[in-house]
C-alpha positions in Angstrom: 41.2 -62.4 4.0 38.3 -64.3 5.5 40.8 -67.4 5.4 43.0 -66.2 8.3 45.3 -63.4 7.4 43.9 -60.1 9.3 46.7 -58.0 8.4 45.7 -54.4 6.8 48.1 -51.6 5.6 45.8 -48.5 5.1 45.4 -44.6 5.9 42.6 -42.8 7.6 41.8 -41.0 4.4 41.4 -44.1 2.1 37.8 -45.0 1.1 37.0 -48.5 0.7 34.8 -51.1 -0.5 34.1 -53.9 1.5 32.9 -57.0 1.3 32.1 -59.6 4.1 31.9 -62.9 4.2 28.4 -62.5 5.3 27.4 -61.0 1.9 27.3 -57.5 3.6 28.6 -54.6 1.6 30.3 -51.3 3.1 31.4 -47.9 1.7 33.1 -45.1 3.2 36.3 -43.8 4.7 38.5 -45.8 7.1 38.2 -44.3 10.9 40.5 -46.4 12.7 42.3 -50.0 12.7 43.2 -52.0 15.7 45.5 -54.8 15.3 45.3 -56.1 18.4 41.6 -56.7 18.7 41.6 -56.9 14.6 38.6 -54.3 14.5 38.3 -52.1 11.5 36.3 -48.8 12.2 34.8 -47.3 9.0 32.8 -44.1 8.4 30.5 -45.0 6.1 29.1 -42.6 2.9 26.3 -42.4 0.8 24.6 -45.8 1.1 26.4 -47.0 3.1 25.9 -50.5 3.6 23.6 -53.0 2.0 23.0 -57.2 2.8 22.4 -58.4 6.3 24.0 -57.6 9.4 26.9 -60.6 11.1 27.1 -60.5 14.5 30.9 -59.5 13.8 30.0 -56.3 13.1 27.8 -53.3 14.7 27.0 -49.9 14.0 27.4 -46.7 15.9 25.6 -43.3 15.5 27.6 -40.5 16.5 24.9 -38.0 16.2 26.5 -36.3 13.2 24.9 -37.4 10.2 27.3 -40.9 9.5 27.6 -43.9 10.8 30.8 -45.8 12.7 30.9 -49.4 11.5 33.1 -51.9 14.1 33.6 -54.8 11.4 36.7 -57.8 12.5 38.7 -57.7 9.8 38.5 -61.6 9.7 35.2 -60.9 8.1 36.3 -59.0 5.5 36.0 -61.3 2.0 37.1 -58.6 0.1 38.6 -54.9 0.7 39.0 -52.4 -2.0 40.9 -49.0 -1.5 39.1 -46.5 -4.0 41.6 -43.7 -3.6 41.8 -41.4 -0.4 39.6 -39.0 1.1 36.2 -39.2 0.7 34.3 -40.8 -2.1 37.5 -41.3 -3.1 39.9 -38.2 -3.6 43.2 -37.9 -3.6 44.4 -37.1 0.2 46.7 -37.7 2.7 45.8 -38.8 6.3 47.2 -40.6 9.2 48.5 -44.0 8.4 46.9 -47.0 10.7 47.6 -50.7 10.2 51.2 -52.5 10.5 53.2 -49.7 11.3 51.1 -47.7 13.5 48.7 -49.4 16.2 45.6 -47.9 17.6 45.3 -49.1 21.3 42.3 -50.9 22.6 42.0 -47.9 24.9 41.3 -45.1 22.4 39.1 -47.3 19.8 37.3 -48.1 23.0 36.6 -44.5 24.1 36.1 -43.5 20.5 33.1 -46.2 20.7 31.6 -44.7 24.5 32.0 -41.5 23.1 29.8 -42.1 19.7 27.5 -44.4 21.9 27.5 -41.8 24.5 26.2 -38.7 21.7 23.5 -41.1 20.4 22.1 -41.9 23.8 21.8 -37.8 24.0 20.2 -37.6 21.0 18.0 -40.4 21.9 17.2 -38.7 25.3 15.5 -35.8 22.9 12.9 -38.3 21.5 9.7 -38.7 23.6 7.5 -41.8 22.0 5.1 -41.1 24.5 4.8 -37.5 23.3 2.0 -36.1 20.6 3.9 -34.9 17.3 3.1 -31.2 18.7 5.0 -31.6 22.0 8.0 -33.5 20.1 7.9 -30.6 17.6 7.4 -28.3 19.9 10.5 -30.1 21.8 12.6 -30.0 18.9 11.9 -25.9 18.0 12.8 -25.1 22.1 15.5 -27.6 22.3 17.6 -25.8 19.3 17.6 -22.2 21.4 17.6 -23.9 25.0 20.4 -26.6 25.2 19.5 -27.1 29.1 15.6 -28.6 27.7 14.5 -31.8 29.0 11.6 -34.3 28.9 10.1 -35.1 32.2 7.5 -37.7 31.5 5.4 -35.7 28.7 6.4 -32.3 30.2 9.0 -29.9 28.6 11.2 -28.6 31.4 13.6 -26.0 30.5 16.2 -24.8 32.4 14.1 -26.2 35.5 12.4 -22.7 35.2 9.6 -23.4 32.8 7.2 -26.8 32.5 5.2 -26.9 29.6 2.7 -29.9 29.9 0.3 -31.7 27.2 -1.2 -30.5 24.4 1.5 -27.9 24.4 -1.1 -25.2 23.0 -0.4 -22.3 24.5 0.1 -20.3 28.2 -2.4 -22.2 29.5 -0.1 -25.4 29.6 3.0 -23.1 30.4 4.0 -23.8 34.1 6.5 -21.6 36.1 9.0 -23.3 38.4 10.7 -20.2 39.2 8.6 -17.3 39.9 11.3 -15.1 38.4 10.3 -16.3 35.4 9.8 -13.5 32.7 6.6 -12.7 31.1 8.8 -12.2 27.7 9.8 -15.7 28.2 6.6 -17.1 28.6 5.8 -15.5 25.4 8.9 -16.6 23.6 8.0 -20.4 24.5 4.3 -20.0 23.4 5.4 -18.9 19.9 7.8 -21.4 19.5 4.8 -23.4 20.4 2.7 -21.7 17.8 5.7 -22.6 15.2 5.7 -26.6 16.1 1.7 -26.3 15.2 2.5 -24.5 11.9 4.9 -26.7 11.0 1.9 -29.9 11.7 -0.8 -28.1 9.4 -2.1 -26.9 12.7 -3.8 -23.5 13.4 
């Protein structure tokens, strides 16, 4: 395949085995195929992928627990098709290749919208943060979607600022004096549950 043919024939619920020239190895379920820019999209499984990355090919997180792998098919040294649906089971699914193309446009967005859910993700990770304010993070985040980091201060809903070490009311700021005494409370335990959770008392 490497040699110059870049044709593929396959269905979004086949799971492969792939093989690049590079030595790299993929598993998982084929996501998309654009003839046109020859880019095979595949979800991987399990393991995954094992060998060193090519330039030809690049990963994307889409937040979701799996990977997106953008591999040119004129990579591909080998391709196996395990069976369909995942981990190989019998399925139907959309077919993709020679007799149906997936425009640049859609494997495009599909791409700014996985990059676009790991940069969220991303946003939630503080490195500058102690492990009790990212914990603590993490704990208000799950309840409070509208929770953001603001140097190494927890703002949420732009009502409440809770500053380092995240210990308690003491380091519980209001932004809006409508703010809630219940509230207050509510953020303090989940507080309290980050320092559990660290061995902390």
């Amino acid at each position: 395949m490497a040699s110059g043919t870049t044709k593929l024939t396959l269905s979004t619920q086949d799971y492969v085995k792939v093989k690049t020239v590079g030595g790299e190895v993929l598993q998982g379920r084929v996501h998309a195929l654009c003839e046109s820019t020859s880019t095979l999209v595949i979800r991987l499984t399990g393991a995954g992928t094992t060998g060193d990355a090519m330039p030809a090919s690049r990963q994307t997180s889409n937040g979701g627990g799996y990977l997106l792998h953008f591999l040119n098919v004129t990579q591909i040294q080998t391709l196996e098709v395990c069976g369909g649906g995942s981990e190989g089971k019998e399925g139907g699914g959309e077919a993709v290749g020679t007799g149906a193309v997936i425009p640049d446009d859609r494997l495009s967005k599909l791409e700014k919208e996985v990059r676009a859910r790991a940069a969220k993700e991303m946003a939630k990770i503080n490195l500058a943060a102690t492990p009790q304010g990212q914990m603590s993070f993490d704990h208000i985040s799950k309840i409070y979607s509208d929770t953001q980091w603001s140097g190494e201060s927890i703002v949420i809903m732009d009502q409440v600022r809770i500053d380092p070490p995240y210990a308690g009311k003491d380091d519980v700021q209001r932004l809006d004096v409508s703010v809630k005494e219940e509230f207050v409370d509510r953020l303090v335990a989940m507080m309290g549950m980050a320092a559990k959770k660290l061995g902390r008392k």
